[in-house]
C-alpha positions as CSV (number, residue, x, y, z in Angstrom):
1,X,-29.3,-19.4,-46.8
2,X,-30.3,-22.7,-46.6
3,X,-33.6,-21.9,-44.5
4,X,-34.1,-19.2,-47.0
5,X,-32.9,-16.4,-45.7
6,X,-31.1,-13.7,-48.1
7,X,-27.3,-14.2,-48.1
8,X,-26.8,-10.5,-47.4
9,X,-29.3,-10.6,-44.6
10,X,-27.7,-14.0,-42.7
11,X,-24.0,-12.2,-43.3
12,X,-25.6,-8.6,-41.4
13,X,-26.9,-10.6,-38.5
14,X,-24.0,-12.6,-38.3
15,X,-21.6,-9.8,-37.9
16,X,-23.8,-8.3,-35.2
17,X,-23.9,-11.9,-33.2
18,X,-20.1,-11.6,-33.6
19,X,-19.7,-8.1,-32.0
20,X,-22.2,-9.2,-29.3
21,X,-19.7,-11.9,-28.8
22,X,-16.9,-9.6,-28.3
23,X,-18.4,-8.5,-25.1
24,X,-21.3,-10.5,-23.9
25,X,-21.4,-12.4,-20.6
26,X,-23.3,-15.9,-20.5
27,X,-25.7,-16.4,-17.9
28,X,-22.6,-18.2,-15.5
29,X,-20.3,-15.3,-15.6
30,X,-23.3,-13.4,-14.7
31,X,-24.0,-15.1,-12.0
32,X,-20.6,-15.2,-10.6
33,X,-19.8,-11.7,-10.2
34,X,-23.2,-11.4,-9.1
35,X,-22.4,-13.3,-6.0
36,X,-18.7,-11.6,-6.0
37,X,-20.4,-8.1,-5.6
38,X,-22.7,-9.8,-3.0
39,X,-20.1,-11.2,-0.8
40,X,-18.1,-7.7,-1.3
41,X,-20.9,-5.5,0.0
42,X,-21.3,-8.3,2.8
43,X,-17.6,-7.6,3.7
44,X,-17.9,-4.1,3.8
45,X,-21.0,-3.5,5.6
46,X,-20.3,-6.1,8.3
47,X,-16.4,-5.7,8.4
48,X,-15.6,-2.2,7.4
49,X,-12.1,-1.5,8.8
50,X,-10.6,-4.7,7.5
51,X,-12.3,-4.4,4.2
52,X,-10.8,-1.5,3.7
53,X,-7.3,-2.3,4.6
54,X,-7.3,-5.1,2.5
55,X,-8.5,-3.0,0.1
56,X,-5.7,-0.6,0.8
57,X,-3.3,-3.1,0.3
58,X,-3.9,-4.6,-2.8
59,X,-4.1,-1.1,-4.2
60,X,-0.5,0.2,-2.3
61,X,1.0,0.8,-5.4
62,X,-1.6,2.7,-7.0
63,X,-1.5,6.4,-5.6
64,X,-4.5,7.7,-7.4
65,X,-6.3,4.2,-5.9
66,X,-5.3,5.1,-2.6
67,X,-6.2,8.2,-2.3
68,X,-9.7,7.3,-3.0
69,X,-9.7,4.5,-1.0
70,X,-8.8,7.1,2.3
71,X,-11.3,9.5,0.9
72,X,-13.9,6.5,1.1
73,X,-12.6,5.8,4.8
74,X,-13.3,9.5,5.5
75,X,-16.8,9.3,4.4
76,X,-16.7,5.9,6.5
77,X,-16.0,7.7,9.4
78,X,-12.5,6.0,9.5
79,X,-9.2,7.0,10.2
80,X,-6.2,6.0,7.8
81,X,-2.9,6.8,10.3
82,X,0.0,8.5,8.6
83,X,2.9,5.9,8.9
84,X,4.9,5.6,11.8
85,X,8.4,3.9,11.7
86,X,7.5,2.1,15.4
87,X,3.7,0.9,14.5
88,X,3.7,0.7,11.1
89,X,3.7,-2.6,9.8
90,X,5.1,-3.3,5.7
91,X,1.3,-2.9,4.5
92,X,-1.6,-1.0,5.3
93,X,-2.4,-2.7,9.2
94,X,-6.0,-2.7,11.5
95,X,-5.1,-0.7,14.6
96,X,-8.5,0.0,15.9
97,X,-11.8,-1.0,15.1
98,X,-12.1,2.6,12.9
99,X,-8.2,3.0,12.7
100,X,-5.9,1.8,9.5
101,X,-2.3,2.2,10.0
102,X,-0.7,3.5,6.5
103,X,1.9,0.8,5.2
104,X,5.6,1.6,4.8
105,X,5.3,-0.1,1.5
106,X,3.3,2.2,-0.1
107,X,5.2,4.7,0.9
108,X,7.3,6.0,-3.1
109,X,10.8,5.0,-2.6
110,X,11.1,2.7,-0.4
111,X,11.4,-0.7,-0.8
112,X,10.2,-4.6,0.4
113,X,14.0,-5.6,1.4
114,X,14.5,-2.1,3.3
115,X,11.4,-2.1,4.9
116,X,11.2,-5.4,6.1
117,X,14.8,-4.8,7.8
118,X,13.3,-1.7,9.8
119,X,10.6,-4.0,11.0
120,X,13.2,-6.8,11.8
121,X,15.4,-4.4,13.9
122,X,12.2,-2.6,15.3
123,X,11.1,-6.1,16.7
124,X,14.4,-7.1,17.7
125,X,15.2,-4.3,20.1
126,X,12.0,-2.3,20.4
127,X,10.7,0.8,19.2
128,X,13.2,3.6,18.0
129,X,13.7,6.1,20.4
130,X,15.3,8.8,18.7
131,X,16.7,9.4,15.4
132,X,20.4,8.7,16.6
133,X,18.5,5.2,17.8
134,X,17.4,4.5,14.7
135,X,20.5,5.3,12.7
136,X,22.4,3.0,14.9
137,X,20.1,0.2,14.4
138,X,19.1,0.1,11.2
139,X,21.7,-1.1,8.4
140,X,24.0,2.1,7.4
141,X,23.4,0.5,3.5
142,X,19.6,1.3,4.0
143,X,19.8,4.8,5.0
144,X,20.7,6.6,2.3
145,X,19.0,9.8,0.4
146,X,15.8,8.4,-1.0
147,X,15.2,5.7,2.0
148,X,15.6,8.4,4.8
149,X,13.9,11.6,2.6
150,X,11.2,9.1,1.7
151,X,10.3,8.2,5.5
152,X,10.7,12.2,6.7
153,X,8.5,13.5,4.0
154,X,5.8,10.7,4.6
155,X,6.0,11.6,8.3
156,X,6.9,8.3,9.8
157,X,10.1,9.9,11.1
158,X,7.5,12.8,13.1
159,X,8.4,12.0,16.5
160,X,12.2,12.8,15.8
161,X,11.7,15.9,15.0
162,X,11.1,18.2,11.7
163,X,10.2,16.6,8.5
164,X,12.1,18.9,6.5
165,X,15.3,18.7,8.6
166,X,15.5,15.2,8.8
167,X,15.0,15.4,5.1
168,X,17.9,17.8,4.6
169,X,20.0,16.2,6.9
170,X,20.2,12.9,5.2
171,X,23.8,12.7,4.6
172,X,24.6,13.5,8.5
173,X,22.4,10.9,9.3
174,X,23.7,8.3,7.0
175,X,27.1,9.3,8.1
176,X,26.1,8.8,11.7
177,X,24.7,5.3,10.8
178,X,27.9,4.6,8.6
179,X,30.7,5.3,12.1
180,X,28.2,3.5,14.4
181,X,28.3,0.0,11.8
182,X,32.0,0.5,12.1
183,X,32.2,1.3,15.7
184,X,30.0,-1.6,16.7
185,X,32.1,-4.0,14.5
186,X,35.8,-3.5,16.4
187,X,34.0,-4.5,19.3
């Protein structure tokens, strides 16, 4: 108004610098994730398997996320392993140069503390040989319903046998587990 512009006019173009404001970037944020998406599509192109695992992992909790993600490895010409309870690590893991092993983590219904006393009992005494093996090792208050059905229908339980029976069988199994605990403490 004081440079002689109509009150009605200075009020209309300040509401439109205010709604520009609302979602503008300045010239610094610009240039920010500018180098952001250049140092990502460095990554990717010279590092492609460990890209996408880290990827992977920050995204484990996301199902719809990783789904893509393995789709993308696909087109990548990259292999995302089904997890295995003696390789698989707690998150997604490089295996090969073209190979991701799939994270017990992101596995639904299992969780951190669990998982990360598999690992501990897998490291300790080496990998699981059988089902009975692993029953025996791994804490009897782990193995219940969800924990083992959660393992057999991901497939990291393949090697000892039939998804669906393992599945099933979860109350054998953490009965089994239970006895052996007790066994192995009157010793």
């Amino acid at each position: 108004v004081k440079n002689g512009v109509e009150r009605a006019t200075a009020e209309t173009i300040w509401r439109q610098i205010e709604e520009f404001a609302a979602y503008s970037f300045n010239r610094a944020h610009a240039a920010c994730y500018g180098f952001i998406a250049y140092q990502t599509a460095y990554l990717k192109a010279h590092f492609p398997t460990e890209f996408m695992t880290a990827l992977l992992r920050a995204d484990a909790g996301n199902t719809d996320r990783v789904v893509l993600e393995i789709s993308e490895c696909s087109e990548m010409r990259m292999d995302v392993l089904p997890p295995w309870i003696n390789q698989s690590d707690a998150n997604f893991t490089v295996v090969d140069e073209d190979k991701i092993r799939f994270g017990l983590l992101a596995i639904k219904g299992v969780g951190e503390g669990p998982i990360a006393q598999i690992i501990q009992m897998r490291e300790a005494g080496g990998p699981f040989k059988s089902l009975a093996d692993f029953a025996r090792r791994v804490p009897a208050h782990i193995l219940n319903k969800k924990m083992i059905q959660a393992l057999a229908y991901s497939g990291a339980l393949d090697e000892f046998g039939d998804r669906n029976q393992i599945a099933q069988n979860y109350d054998e199994i953490s009965k089994y587990a239970k006895n052996s605990e007790e066994t192995a403490a009157t010793f």
